[in-house]
C-alpha positions in Angstrom: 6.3 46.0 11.0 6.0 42.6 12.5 9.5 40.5 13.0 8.1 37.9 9.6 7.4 40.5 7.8 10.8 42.2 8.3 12.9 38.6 7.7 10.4 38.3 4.2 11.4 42.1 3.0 15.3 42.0 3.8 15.1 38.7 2.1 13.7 39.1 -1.0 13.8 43.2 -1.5 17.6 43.6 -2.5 17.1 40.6 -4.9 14.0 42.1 -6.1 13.4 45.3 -8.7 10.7 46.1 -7.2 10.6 48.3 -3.6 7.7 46.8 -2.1 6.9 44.0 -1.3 3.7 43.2 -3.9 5.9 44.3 -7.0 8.2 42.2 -5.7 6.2 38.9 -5.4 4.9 39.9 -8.9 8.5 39.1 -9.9 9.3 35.5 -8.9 7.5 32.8 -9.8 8.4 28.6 -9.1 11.1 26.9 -11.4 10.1 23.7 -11.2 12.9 22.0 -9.4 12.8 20.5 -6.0 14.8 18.8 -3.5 14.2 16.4 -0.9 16.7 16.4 2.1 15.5 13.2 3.4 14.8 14.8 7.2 12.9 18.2 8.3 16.5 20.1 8.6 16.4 23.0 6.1 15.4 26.6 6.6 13.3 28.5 4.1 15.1 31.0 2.5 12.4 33.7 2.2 10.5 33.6 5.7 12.9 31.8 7.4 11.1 29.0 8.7 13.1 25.9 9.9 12.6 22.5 10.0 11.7 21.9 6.1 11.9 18.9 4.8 11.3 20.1 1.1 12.7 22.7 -0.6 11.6 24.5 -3.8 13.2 26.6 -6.2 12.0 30.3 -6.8 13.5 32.6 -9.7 13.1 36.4 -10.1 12.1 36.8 -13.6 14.1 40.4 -13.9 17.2 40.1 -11.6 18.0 36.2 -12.2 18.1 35.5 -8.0 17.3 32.3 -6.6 15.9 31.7 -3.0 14.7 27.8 -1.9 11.6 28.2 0.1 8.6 26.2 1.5 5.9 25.1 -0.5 3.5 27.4 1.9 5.6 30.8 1.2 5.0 30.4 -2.7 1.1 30.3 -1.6 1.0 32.6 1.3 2.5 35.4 -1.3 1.2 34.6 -4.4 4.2 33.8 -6.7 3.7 32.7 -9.8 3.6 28.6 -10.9 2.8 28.0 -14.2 1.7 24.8 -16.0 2.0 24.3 -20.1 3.0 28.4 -20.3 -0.5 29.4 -18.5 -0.2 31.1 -14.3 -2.1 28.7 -12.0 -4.4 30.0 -9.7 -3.5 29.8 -5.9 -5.9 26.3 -5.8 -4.3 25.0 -8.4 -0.9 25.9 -7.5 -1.4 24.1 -3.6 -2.7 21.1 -5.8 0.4 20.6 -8.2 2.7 21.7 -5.1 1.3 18.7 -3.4 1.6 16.6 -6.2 5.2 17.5 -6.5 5.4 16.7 -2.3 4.0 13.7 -2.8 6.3 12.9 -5.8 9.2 13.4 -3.8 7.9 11.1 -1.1 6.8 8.0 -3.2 10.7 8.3 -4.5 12.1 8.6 -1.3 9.9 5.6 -0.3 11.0 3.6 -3.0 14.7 4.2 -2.7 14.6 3.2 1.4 13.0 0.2 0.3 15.4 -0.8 -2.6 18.6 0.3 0.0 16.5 -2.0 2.8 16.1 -5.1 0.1 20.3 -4.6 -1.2 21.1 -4.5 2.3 19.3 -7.7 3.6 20.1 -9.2 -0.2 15.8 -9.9 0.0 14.4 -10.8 -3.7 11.5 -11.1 -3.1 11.1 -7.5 -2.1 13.4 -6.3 -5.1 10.8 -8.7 -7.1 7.9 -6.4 -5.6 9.7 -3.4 -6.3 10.5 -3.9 -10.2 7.0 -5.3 -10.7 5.8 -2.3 -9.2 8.0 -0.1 -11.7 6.8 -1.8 -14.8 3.0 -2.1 -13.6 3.0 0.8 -11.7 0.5 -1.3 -9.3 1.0 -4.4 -6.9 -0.3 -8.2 -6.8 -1.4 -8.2 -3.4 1.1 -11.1 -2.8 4.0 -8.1 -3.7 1.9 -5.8 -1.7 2.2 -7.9 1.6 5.6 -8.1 1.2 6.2 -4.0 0.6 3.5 -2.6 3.2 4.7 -5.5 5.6 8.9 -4.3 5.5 7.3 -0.2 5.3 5.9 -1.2 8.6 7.8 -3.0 10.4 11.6 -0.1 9.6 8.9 2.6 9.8 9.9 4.1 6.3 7.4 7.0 5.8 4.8 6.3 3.3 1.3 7.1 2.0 -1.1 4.3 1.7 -2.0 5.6 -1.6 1.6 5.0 -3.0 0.9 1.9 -4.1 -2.4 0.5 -5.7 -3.4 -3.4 -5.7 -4.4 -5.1 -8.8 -7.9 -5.1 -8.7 -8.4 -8.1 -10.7 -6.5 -10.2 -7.7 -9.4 -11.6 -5.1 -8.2 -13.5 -2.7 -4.7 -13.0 -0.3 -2.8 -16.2 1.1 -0.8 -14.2 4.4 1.8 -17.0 4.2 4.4 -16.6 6.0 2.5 -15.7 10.0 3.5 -11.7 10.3 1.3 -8.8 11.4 -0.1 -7.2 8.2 -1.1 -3.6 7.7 -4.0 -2.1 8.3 -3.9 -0.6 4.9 -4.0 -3.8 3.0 -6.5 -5.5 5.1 -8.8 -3.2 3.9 -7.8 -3.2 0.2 -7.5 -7.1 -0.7 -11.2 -8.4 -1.1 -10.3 -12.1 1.0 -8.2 -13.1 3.1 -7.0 -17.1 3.9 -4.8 -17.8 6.8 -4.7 -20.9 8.6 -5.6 -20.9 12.1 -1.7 -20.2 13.5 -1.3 -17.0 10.6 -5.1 -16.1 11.7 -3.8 -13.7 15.0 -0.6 -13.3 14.2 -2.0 -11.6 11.1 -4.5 -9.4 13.1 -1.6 -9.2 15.6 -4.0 -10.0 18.0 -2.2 -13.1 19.6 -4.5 -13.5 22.5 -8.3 -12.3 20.9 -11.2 -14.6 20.2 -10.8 -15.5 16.6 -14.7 -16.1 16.6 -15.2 -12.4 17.4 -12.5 -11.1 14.5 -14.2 -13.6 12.0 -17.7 -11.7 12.9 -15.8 -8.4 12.3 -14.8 -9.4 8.8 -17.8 -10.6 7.1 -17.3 -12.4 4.0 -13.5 -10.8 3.7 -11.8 -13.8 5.8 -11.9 -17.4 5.9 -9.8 -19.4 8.4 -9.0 -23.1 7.1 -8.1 -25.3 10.1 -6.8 -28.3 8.3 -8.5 -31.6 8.8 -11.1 -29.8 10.6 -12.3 -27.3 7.6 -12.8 -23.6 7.6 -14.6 -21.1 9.0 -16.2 -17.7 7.6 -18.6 -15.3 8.5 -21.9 -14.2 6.3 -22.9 -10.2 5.5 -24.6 -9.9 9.3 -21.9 -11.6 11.2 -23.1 -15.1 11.3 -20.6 -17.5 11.9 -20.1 -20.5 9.7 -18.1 -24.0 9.8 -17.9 -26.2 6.9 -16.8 -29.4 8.3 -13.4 -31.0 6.9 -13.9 -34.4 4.7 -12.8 -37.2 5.9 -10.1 -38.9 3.7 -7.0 -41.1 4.4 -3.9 -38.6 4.0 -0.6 -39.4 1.8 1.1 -36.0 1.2 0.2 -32.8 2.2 2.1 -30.2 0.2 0.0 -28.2 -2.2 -3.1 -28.9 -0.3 -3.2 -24.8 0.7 -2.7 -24.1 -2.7 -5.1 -26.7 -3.5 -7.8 -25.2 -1.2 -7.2 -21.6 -2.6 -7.0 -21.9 -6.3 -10.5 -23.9 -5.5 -12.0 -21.1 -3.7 -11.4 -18.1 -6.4 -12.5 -20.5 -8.9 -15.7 -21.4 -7.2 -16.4 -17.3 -5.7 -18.9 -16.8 -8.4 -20.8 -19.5 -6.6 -21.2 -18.0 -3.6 -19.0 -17.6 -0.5 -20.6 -21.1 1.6 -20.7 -22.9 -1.8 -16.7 -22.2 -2.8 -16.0 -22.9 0.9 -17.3 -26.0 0.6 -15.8 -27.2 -2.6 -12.5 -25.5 -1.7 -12.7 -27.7 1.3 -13.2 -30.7 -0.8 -10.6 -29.9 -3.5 -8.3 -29.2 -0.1 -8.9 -33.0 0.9 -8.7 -34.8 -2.6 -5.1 -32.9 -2.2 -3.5 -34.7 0.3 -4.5 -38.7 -0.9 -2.1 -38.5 -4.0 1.7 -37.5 -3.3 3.4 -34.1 -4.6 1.9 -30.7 -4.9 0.7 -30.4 -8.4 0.5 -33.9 -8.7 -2.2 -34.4 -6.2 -4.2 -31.6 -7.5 -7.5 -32.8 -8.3 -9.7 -32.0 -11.8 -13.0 -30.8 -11.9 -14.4 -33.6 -13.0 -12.7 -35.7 -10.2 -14.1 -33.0 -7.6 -17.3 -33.4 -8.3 -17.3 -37.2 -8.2 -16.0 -36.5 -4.8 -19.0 -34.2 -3.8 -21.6 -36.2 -5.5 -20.2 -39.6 -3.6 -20.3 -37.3 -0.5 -23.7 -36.1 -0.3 
């Protein structure tokens, strides 16, 4: 008798009716409750094994007896988990144990985060976080915020913890801070001026030509009085020129230039560039941000007067 076998039989025989080990296992099955102890510091209390993390509950059905075990010792032997009153089989069972895992971690994840935003008294994280709660989803504005601080205090997470409204096109990364992998690849455009451009892609030193041809109609770079440039589906690179305008006040002209380019998406990527672009510049001849917003009909007088 191997030395696992032996730790499994004294374990669970004398808690057991049963004097082998299969009428044993035909005896316990999974209660339901679980506990996560935060670091990989428990021992299994069937097999043995150390370094678990999670812990889950196992009653015999005749003798009462509990034992907290690994999630893999309830598959490796066959013990019963149930699900509205009918037995799972052993797929099943692996699927709602990992559901339960994955449970455990998403509130684990949560609770780090809401300790991290209490300690460093951050509302706009504790913002994200009950928006999440209520939506069960994020803006991507709230998503840049949590996937940024999950990063950056390596808090263990899942990428799939926490989905992005899909409705939501277009990300502003403002303020300049490296942003996850993860949500670059889940937000469908991306606008950062051309200091949050690398520091985004925290690649300080790369050719921001070559990343633009990398992100194909997913990025455009706005470069103040100079414009903004994009790349097409194939990697071409594209500049639309800035317009020249006499500048008063420049606040809201970002806001200007993006609210301008989801409205004008529909169009076509060069096309809402373009009137983005000119939106942008009608921003900064009036003073204040919503003030110096333009209206449609004032754009396009603007465009047509423009050529």
């Amino acid at each position: 008798m191997s030395s696992y076998t032996k730790r499994v039989r004294d374990n669970i025989l004398p808690l057991s009716v049963g004097g082998t080990l299969p009428e044993a296992f035909e005896e316990w099955s999974f209660t339901e409750r679980t506990i996560d102890h935060g670091q990989p510091t428990e021992t299994c209390q069937l097999c043995e094994q150390e370094d678990l993390r999670y812990h889950f509950q196992i009653q015999n059905n005749l003798t009462k007896h509990i034992l907290w075990v690994g999630s893999q010792c309830i598959l490796k032997f066959g013990l019963s988990v149930f699900e509205d009153g009918r037995r799972l089989s052993i797929g099943e069972a692996k699927k709602k144990l990992d559901r339960l895992t994955q449970k455990m971690r998403l509130e684990s994840c949560i609770g780090a985060l809401e300790t991290l935003a209490q300690a460093e008294e951050n509302k706009i994280l504790s913002n994200a976080l009950s928006y999440y709660k209520s939506k069960k989803y994020l803006s991507p504005k709230f998503a840049f915020v949590v996937l940024w601080r999950l990063q950056s205090h390596h808090i263990d997470h899942s990428p799939s913890f926490f989905k992005i409204h899909k409705k939501a096109l277009l990300l502003n990364p403002a303020p300049a801070v490296p942003l996850p992998e993860e949500l670059l690849q889940r937000v469908a455009l991306l606008t950062p001026n051309e200091h949050e451009f690398l520091t985004m892609l925290a690649q300080p030193d790369a050719d921001w030509r070559a990343l633009l041809a990398e992100r194909p109609g997913k990025l455009v770079m706005t470069h103040g009085k100079h414009g903004a440039y994009f790349a097409l589906a194939r990697g071409q690179l594209r500049h639309q020129p800035g317009f020249k305008v006499k500048a008063v006040d420049s606040t809201g002209a970002g806001d200007t230039f993006n609210g301008a380019l989801a409205t004008f998406l529909p169009l076509g990527l060069e096309e809402a560039v373009r009137r983005a672009n000119a939106a942008g510049a009608l921003a900064v001849t009036r003073p204040g941000a919503q003030g110096g917003m333009p209206t449609l009909a004032e754009l396009e007088a603007f465009l047509e007067s423009e050529g």
